[in-house]
C-alpha positions in Angstrom: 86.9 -11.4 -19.5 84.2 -8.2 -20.5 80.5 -9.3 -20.5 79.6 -10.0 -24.1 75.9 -8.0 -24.9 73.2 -9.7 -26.9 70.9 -7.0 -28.8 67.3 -8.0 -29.7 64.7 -4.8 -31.2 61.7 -4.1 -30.1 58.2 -5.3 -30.9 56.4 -2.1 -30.1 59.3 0.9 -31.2 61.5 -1.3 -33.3 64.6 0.2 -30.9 67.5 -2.3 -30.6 68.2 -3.1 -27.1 70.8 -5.0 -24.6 69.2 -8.3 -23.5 71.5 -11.3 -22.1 71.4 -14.3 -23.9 69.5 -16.5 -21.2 66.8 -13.6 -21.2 63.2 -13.9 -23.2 62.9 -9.8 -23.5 60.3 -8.8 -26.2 60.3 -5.0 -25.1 63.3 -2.1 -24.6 61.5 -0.5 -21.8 58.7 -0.6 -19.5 56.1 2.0 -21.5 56.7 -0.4 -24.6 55.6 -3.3 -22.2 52.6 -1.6 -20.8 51.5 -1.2 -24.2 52.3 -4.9 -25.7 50.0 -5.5 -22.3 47.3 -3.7 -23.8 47.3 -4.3 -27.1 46.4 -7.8 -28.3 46.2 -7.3 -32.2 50.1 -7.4 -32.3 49.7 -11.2 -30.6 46.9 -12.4 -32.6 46.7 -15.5 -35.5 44.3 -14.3 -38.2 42.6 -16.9 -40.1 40.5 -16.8 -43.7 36.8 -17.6 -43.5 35.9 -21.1 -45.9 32.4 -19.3 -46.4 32.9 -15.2 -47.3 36.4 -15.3 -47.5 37.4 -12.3 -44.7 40.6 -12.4 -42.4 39.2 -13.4 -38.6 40.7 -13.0 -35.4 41.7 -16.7 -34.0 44.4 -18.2 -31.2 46.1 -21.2 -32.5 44.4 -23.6 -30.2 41.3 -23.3 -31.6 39.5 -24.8 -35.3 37.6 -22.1 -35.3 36.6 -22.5 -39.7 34.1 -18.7 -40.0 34.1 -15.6 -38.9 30.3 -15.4 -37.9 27.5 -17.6 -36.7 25.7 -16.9 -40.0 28.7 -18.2 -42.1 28.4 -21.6 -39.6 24.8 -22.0 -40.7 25.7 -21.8 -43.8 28.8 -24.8 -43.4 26.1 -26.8 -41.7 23.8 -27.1 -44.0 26.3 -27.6 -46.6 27.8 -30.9 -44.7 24.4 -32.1 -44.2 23.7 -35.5 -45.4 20.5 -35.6 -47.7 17.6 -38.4 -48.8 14.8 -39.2 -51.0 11.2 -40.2 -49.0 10.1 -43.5 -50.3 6.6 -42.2 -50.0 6.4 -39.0 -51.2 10.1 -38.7 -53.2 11.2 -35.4 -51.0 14.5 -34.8 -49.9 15.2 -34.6 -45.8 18.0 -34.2 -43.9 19.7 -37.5 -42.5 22.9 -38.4 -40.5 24.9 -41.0 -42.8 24.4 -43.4 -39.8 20.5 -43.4 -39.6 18.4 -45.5 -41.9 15.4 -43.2 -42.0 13.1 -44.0 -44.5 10.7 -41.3 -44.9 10.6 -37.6 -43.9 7.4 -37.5 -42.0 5.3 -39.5 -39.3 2.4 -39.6 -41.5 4.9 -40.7 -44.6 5.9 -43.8 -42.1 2.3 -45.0 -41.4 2.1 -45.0 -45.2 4.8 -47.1 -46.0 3.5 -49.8 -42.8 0.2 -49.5 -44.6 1.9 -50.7 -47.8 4.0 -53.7 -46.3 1.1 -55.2 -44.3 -0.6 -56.4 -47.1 0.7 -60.4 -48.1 0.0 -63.1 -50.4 -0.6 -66.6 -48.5 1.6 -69.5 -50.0 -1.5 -71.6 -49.8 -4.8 -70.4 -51.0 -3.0 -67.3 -52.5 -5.4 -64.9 -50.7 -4.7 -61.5 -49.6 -4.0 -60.9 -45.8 -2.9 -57.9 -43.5 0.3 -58.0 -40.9 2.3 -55.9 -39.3 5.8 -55.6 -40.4 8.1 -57.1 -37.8 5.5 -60.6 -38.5 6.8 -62.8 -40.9 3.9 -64.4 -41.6 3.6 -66.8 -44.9 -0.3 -68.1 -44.3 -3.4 -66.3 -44.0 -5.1 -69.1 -41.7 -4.0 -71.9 -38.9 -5.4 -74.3 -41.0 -2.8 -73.0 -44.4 -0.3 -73.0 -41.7 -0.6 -76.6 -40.9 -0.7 -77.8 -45.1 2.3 -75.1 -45.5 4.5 -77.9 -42.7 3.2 -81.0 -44.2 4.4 -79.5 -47.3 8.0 -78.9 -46.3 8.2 -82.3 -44.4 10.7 -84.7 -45.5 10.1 -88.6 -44.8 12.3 -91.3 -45.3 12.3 -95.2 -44.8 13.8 -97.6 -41.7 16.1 -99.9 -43.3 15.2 -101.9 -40.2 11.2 -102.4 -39.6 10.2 -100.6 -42.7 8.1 -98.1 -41.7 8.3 -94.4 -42.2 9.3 -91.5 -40.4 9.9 -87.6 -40.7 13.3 -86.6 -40.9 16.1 -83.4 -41.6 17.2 -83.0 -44.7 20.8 -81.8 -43.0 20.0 -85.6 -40.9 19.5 -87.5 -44.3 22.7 -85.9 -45.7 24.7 -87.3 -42.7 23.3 -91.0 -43.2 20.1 -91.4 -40.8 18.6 -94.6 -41.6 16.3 -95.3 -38.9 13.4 -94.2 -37.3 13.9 -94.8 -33.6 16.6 -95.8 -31.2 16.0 -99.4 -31.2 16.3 -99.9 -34.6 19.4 -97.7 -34.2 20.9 -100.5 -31.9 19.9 -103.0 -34.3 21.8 -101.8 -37.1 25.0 -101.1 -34.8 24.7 -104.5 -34.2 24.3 -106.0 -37.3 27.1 -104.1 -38.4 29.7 -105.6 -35.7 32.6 -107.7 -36.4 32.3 -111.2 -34.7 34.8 -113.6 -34.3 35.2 -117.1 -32.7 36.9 -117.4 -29.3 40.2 -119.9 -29.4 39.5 -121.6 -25.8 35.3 -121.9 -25.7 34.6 -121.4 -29.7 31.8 -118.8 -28.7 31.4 -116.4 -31.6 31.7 -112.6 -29.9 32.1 -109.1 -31.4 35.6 -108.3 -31.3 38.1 -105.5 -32.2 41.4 -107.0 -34.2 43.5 -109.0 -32.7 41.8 -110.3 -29.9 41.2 -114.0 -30.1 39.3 -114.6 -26.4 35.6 -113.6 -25.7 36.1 -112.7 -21.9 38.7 -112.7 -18.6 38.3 -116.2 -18.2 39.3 -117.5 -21.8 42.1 -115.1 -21.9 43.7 -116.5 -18.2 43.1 -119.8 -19.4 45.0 -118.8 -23.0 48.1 -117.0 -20.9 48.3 -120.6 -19.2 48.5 -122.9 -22.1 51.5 -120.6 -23.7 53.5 -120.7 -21.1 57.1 -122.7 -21.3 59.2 -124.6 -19.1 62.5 -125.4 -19.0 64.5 -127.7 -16.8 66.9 -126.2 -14.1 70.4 -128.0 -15.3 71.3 -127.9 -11.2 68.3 -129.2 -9.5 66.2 -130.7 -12.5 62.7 -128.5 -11.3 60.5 -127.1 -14.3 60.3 -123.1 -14.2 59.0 -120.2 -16.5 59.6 -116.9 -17.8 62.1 -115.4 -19.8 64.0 -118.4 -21.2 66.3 -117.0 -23.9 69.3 -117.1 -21.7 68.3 -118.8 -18.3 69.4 -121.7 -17.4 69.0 -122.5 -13.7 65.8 -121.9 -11.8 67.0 -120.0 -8.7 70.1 -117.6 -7.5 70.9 -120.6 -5.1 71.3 -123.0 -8.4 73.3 -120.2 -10.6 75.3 -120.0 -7.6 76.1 -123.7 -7.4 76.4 -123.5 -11.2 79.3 -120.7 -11.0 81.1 -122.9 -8.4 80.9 -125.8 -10.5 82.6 -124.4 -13.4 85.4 -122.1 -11.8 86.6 -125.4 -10.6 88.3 -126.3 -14.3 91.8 -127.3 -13.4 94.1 -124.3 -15.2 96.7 -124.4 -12.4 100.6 -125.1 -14.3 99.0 -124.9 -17.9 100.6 -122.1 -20.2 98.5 -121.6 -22.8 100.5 -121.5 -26.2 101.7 -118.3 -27.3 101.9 -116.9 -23.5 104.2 -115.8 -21.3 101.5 -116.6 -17.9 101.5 -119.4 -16.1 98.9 -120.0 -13.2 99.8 -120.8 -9.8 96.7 -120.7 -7.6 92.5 -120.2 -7.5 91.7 -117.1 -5.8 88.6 -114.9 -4.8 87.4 -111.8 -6.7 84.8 -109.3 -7.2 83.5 -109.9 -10.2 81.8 -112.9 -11.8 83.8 -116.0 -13.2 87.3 -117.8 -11.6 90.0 -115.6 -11.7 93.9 -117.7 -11.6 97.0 -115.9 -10.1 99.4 -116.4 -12.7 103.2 -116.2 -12.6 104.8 -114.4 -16.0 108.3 -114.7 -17.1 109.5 -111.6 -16.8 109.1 -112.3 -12.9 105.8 -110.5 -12.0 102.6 -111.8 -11.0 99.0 -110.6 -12.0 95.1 -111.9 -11.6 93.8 -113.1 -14.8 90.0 -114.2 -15.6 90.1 -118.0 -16.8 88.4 -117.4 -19.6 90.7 -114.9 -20.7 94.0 -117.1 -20.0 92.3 -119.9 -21.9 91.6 -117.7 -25.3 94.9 -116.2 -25.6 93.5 -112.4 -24.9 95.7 -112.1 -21.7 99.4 -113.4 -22.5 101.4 -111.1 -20.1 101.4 -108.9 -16.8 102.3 -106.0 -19.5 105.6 -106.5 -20.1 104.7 -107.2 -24.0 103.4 -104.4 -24.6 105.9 -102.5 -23.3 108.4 -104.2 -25.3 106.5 -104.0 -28.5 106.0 -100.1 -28.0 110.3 -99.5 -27.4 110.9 -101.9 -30.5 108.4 -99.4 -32.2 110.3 -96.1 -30.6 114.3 -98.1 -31.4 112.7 -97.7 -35.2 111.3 -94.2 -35.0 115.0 -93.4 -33.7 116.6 -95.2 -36.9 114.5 -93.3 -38.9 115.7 -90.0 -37.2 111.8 -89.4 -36.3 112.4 -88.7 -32.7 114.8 -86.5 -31.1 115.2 -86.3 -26.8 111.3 -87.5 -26.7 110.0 -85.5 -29.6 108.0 -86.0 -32.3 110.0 -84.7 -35.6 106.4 -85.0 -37.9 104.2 -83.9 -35.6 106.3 -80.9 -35.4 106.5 -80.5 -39.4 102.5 -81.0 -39.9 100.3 -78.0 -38.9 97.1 -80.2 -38.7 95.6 -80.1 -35.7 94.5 -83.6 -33.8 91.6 -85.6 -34.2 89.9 -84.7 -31.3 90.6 -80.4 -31.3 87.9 -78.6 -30.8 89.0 -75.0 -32.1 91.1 -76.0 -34.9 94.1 -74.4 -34.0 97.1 -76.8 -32.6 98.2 -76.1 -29.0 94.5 -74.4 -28.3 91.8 -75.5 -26.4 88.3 -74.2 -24.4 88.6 -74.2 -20.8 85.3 -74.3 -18.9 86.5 -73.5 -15.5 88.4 -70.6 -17.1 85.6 -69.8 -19.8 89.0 -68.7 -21.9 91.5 -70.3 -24.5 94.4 -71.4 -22.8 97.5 -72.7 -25.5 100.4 -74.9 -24.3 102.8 -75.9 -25.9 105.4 -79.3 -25.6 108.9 -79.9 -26.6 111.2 -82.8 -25.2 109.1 -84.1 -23.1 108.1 -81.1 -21.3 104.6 -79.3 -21.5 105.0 -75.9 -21.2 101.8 -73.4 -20.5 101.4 -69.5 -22.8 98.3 -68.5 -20.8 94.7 -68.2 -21.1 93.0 -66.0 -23.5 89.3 -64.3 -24.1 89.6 -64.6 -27.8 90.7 -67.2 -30.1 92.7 -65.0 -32.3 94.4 -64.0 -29.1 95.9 -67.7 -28.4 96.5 -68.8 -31.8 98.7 -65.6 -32.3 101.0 -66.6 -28.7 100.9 -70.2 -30.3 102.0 -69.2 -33.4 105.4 -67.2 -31.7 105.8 -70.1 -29.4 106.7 -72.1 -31.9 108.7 -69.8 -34.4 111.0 -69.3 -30.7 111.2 -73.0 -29.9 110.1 -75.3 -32.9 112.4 -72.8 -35.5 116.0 -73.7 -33.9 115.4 -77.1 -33.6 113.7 -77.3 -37.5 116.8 -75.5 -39.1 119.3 -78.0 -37.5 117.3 -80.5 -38.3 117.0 -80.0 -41.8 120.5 -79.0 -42.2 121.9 -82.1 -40.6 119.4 -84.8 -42.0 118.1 -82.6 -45.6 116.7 -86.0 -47.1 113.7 -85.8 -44.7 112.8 -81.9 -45.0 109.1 -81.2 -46.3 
């Protein structure tokens, strides 16, 4: 492949010139570059002065705003910031942060002069300070009349007498002059009730009804209550809602004394169990061997056998749940151990999760696995990242195994087709 040239011109002769692509060329040959070195106007930013107007000389880096040093004077004084003396009404110069005053020294002692002369509050005679003295009195003596002036006085609700106080105190409710009258009034202000064991009057908080330790052990005492242990006749206390014996030794003896009711050859009426012999278990209660009719035997709880809750080793309901299948099968429901309407329904179960039948969230997976069953057989499609994923292999699974089965179905029995 030929070399493809890239022509750029000159900055110096305005020739055109090869130069590669890559390359940062300015000049066709080397005299042109010895004179770009040596000339500088070429290179140069030119700039407009904000003062006379002329075109300067200026490299981009710099905020260079005249062209001379008497154009800058001239933008200085024009940015200065000016103010009116309070003394003499001249204008200075001023930075907009300073808070100068005046213009001179001599204009500064003149303005002291002026604020050193005051009025006293008092007498109303004419006195000299210096400025940074916030003085209001002329004298020690109008000093002392100016704070018995401002003071504030008040009276104990306590002992009478009165005292100087803070206006901010007096807002907040200061009534007294001292901290024993303080006290006082706390404690005239207490709640006092009578104690229920001594009759003392004390002050009390609500709900307590005993004025120390003492009353209140001697209160705990009096409410407690007995009962009588139904074993060993003793008096105890504590919690006696559902006690009844004092001791584990007397529940024990208790327990014996009533697994010994005599249930051995009594059928209860309406079952099939009959009990043979006493025997020892884990739990709590007597607990009968018991023959059934069907030829078994089982452990029943006595309590059980005597209510009627236990009346067979199982064999019930497992008769009651083929009756229930015998009529499912008369009423063409089930078919080789399947369910004919769970089939027709698309409702998911009561307990799904992802509302899709056949679908379910597998933590040890962290995927949707589908299954899928059909007489009596469960049959596994996989596990899945999404849940589109699994409800579409559901979906086929069915249409390949449920839509065989559904069309003979419904052409064999067409009075139950939805």
């Amino acid at each position: 492949m030929p070399y493809k040239k890239n022509y750029k011109t000159c900055v110096i002769c305005g020739q055109s010139f090869p130069n590669p692509i890559s390359g940062n060329k300015v000049t066709c040959s080397k005299d042109c570059s010895s004179i770009k070195k040596k000339s500088i106007d070429w290179k140069r930013h030119y700039k407009n002065c904000i003062i006379c107007g002329k075109s300067f000389p200026s490299p981009n880096s710099v905020s260079k705003l005249t062209c001379s040093s008497e154009c800058l004077k001239l933008h200085t004084e024009n940015k200065r910031h000016y103010r009116t003396c309070v003394v003499c009404d001249s204008k200075f110069p001023s930075y907009k942060t300073d808070l100068k005053l005046t213009c001179s020294k001599a204009c500064l002692e003149e303005y002291h002069k002026r604020n050193r002369h005051r009025t006293c509050e008092i007498c109303s005679e004419s006195f000299y300070t210096s400025p940074s003295n916030i003085k209001h009195t002329c004298s020690e003596k109008c000093a002392k009349e100016r704070v018995e002036r401002t003071r504030v006085f008040d009276t104990c609700v306590i002992c009478g007498e009165r005292y100087q106080t803070n206006p901010s105190l007096r807002k907040l409710g200061k009534a007294t002059c001292g901290q024993e009258c303080y006290d006082k009034l706390r404690y005239s202000r207490r709640k006092f009730s009578i104690c229920t064991i001594c009759g003392q009057s004390f002050p009390s908080k609500t709900g307590i009804t005993t004025c120390g330790k003492e009353c209140a052990e001697e209160r705990r005492k009096r409410n407690v209550k007995y009962a009588e242990c139904i074993v060993c006749g003793q008096r105890f206390s504590g919690n006696l809602k559902h006690r009844i014996t004092c001791s584990k030794e007397c529940s024990t003896i208790r327990k014996k004394k009533t697994q010994t009711i005599d249930m051995i050859g009594v059928r209860p009426e309406g079952s099939r169990l009959v009990a043979i012999e006493l025997v020892d278990h884990v739990s709590e209660g007597a607990h009968f061997l018991c023959q059934c009719d069907c030829g078994k035997t089982t452990v029943v709880h006595g309590s059980n056998l005597r209510n009627g809750n236990t009346r067979s080793c199982g064999c019930l309901q497992r008769e009651a749940s083929r009756a229930n299948m015998v009529q499912a099968n008369d009423e063409r429901q089930f078919f080789a151990g399947t369910n004919v309407a769970k089939i027709q329904s698309n409702k998911p179960s009561a307990n799904n999760t992802t509302g899709v039948r056949g679908v379910s969230w597998s933590n040890q997976k962290n995927k949707y696995t589908a299954r899928i069953g059909f007489k009596s057989k469960d049959y596994y499609l996989g596990a899945y990242k999404t849940l589109e994923e699994a409800a579409q292999v559901r979906k086929l699974a069915e249409q390949s195994i449920y839509g065989s089965f559904l069309e003979w179905y419904y052409e064999t029995y067409p009075q139950y087709k939805k």
